[in-house]
C-alpha positions in Angstrom: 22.0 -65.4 -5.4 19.5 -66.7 -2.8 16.7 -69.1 -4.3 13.6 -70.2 -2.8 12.1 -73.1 -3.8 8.2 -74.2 -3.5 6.4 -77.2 -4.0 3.0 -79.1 -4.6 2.7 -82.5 -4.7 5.6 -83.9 -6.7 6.0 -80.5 -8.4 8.1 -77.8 -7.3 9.6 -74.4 -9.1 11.5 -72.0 -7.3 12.6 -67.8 -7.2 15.4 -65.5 -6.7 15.0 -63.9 -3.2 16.0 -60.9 -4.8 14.1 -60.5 -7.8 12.0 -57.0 -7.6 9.0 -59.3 -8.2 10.2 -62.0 -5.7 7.0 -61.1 -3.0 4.2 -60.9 -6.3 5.0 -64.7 -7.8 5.4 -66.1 -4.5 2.0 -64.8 -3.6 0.9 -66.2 -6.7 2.4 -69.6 -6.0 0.6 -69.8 -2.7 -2.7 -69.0 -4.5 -2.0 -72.0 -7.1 -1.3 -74.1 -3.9 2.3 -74.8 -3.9 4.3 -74.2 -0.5 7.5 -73.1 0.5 9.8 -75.7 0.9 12.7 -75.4 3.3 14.9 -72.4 4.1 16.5 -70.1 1.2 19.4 -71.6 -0.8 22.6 -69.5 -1.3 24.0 -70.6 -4.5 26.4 -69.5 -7.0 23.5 -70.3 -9.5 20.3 -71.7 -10.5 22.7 -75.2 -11.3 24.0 -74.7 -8.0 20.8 -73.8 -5.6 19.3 -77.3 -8.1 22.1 -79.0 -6.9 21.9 -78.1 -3.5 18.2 -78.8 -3.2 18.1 -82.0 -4.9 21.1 -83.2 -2.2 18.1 -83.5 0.2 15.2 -84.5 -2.1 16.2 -88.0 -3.4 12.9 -88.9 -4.6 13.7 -86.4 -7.1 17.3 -87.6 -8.6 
């Protein structure tokens, strides 16, 4: 699983790469204002792409 996450602000939500509608909700997200933020995560899971992008993010532990 590849997950890309996005964020505004102190919000941030993020999307399987792989999803079939991967390139509509991202567009989506743009258009609401959020931004991509950092490279793709491979994970095993959701859990695991979290964990992963948390590792970097400590204002958000």
């Amino acid at each position: 699983m590849i997950i890309q996450f996005f964020k505004k602000e102190q919000q941030f939500t993020c999307l399987d790469v792989n999803d079939s509608e991967y390139k509509v909700h991202s567009v989506e997200l743009l258009n609401q204002g959020f931004s991509f933020d950092g490279d793709p995560i491979q994970a095993v899971d959701i859990e695991d792409a979290l964990k992963q992008y948390k590792k970097y993010k400590p204002d958000l532990n």
